[in-house]
Each structure stands twice: as C-alpha cells, then as structure tokens.
N, C-alpha and C positions, 0 to 999 in steps of 0.2 A: 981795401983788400978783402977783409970779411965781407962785404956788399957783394964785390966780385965772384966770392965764393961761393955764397947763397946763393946767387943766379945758375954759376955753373950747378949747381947741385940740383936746384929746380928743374934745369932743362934738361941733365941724366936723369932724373926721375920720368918727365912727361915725355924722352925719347924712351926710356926703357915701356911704360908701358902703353905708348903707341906701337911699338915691336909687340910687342904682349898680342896686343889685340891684335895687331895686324897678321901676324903668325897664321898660317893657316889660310888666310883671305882670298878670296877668288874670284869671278865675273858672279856675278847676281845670277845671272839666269842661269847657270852652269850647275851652279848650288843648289838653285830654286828644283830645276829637273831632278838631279840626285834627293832632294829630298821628300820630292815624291815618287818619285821609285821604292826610297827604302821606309816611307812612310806609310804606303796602299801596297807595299810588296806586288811592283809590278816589274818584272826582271825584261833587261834591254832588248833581249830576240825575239820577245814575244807584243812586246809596246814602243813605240816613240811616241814622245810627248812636244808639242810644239807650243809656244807658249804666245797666244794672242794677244793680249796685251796686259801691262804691268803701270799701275798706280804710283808705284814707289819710285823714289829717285833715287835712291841707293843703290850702285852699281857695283862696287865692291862688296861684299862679305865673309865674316866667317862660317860656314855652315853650322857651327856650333852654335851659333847667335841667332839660327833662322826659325822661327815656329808655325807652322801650318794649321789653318783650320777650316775643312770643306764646307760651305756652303750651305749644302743639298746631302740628303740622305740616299740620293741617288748612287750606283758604281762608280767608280771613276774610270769614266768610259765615253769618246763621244765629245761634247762640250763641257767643259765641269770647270767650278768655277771652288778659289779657296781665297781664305785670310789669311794674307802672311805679316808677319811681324817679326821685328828684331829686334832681341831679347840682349841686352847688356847689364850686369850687374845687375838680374835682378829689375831693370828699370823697359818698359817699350820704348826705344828709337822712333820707330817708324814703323807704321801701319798700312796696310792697303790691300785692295784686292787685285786677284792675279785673275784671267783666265785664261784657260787651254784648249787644248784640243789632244784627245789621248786615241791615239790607233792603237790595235789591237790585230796582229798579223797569226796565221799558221798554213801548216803545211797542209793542204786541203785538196778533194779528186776534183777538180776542173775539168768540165765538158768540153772533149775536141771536136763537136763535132753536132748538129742537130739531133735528140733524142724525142721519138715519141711514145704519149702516152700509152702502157702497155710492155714497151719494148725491152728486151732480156737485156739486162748489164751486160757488163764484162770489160775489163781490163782495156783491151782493145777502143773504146769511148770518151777514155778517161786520161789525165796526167795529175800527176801527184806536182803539186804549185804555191813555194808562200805567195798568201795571198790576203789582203787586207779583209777581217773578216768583222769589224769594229758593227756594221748596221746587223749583222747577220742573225736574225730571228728564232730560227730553228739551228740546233747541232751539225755541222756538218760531218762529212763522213772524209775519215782520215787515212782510212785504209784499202787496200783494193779488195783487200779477203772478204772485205763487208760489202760486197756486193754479190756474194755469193748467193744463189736459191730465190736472188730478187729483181724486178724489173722495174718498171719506174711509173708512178703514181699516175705523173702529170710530165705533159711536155714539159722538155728543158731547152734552153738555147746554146747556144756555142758558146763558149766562155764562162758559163753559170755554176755557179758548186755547188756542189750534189750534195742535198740537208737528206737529214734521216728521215725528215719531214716528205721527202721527193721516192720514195722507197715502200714496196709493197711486197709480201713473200710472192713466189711464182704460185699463184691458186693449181690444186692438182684437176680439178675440172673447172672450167670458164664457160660464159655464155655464149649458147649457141653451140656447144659441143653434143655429139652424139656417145648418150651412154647406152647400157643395159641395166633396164630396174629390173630387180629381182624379189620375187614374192617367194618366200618360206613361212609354210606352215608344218604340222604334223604327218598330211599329207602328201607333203611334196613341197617340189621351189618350180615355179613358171618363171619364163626370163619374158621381157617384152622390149623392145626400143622405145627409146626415151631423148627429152632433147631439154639441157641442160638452159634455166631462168636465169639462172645466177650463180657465181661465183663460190666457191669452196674448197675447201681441204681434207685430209682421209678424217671424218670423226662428224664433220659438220655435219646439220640439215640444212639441205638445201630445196627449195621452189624445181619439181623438170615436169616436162609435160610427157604425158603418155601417148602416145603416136599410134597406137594400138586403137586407145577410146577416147582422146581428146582431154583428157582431165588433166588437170593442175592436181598434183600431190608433194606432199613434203617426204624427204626419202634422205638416208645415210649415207654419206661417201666412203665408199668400203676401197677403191682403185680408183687410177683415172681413168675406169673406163667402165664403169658400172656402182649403182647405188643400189641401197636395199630400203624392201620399206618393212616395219616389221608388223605382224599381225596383231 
C-alpha cells in the first residue's frame, strides 16, 4: 500500500513538472523565428525570415528555454547563419546550428516605365511598391516629393528602384548650352556669346568657350542663361 503510494506520488511529481516545462511549448521553428525577430529587433512588415536549415531535433519548445548566438558580425540580413541552444535548469539540452535567410521589404518608387540618362523625374514614371529590398546597395528613394528639382544619373529599367544613388539635381546650365559671358570691370560690362563645357549650378565655375575669340575660360553662373567672368 505504501509502495503504491510512493509511485503515485512519483508520477504526480514527474507529470506536474512535465506540464511545468511543457507550458508554453511550441513548433521549434515558430519559436526559433520569433526569437529572432525580438532578438535583432527585426519587426514582421519590414522582414521574413525563412529558415534553411535546422541541426537540432528538437521540435517542440519553450521559447523561454531558446538561446541564440549569431555566427558572423555581419547584419542579420541576407544569409545569416546562428547558434541555437536549449537552455533548461540552468543545463544545454541541445545545441546546433540554424541557418536562414532574412528578407528585408519596403515601400520603394519603382520604374513604370524605361528612364534615360538625363531625363526629368516626375511622378508620372514612377509607383510607390513593397518591394524586396534585402541586396539593395544604395538608399532607395521612398517618396515622390524627392524627385523634385532632379533627373536621373544613369539609365534605369522598367521595374528598377530608383536609389539616391540614380539621382542628380537638375544643373541650371548643361553642356552644350548657349549662354552670355559677361565681362565687368570699372569701365563697363561687354556681353559676348558663350557655349557651355560642362555642367553647373547658380554659384559654380564652370569650363564655356567664347564664340566670340575661341578660348576656353572659367566663368560664374550667375542665371541659366549667362555667366560672369570677373576681372
């Protein structure tokens, strides 16, 4: 009878703290994700994380019991590879490595449309698109307002998102434009025709040639339609 007892009592102990632990328990890789979300602070709308492959046999857990340790000094961005471990009383379970794959999405201007080098933005070009932006080198441009006063560096393609990298102010004189240099001295100011070397904005110097006497001078862009050279 007392034998009897001990056993019952034995097996309300190792059921009560099988409930214990099991409390809380989940899919493994369910866990695993949430734990790196709130471990790299990486929030759901802006990443999915898909997980390649898994060392561990441990399918079940508690996320309490999961402990993470990246790899690589690298972002968690891309390929990224961690140490995961389950941590009970104090003791490792199970150890192994995880890897992943972490996308990285936002709301980004996508080209409707073939753009060439040179050519003036504008609204009309563009759509505002989540879009996977996980390889993307240069900042992209999120808004349409920031296309204003700019044109675009380099050709772009149809479906390509427009980086800050892809973006150049609209120059108030470009090459090959016809200005007016202007010579002021004491005596007076002479205007002559001029033809624009290179690229500029109100304040720059810029390379025009004198059409007048053939010389190359550096000269100020005072408008876009004349420059000064000063004495």
């Amino acid at each position: 009878m007392k034998a009897a007892r001990r056993d019952w009592i034995r097996y309300a102990i190792g059921a009560l703290i099988f409930l214990t632990q099991s409390a809380g328990a989940v899919d493994f890789d369910a866990a695993l994700v949430e734990k790196v979300r709130e471990q790299f602070v990486l929030d759901s709308a802006t990443y999915e994380i898909d997980i390649l492959s898994n060392r561990l046999k441990t399918r079940i857990v508690n996320p309490v019991d999961l402990s993470l340790r990246p790899l690589t000094q690298q972002e968690p961005l891309g390929l990224f590879s961690v140490q995961a471990e389950i941590i009970r009383d104090g003791a490792v379970i199970e150890r192994g490595q995880v890897r992943l794959r972490i996308k990285k999405f936002a709301e980004v201007l996508v080209a409707t449309d073939k753009i060439q080098r040179h050519q003036l933005l504008g609204e009309q070009q563009f759509e505002l698109k989540r879009t996977e932006v996980t390889s993307l080198r240069e900042q992209p441009v999120v808004s349409f307002a920031e296309l204003t006063g700019y044109r675009a560096k380099r050709n772009l393609r149809l479906g390509s998102i427009l980086t800050t990298g892809a973006l150049e102010p609209v120059p108030d004189i470009d090459v090959g434009g016809e200005v007016t240099i202007v010579f002021s001295d004491a005596w007076g100011t002479i205007t002559v025709p001029g033809q624009v070397l290179e690229t500029g904005r109100i304040g720059d110097r810029v390379r025009v040639k004198n059409c007048a006497s053939g010389k190359i001078i550096l000269a100020t862009v005072i408008s876009d339609k004349s420059v000064e050279v000063n004495p």
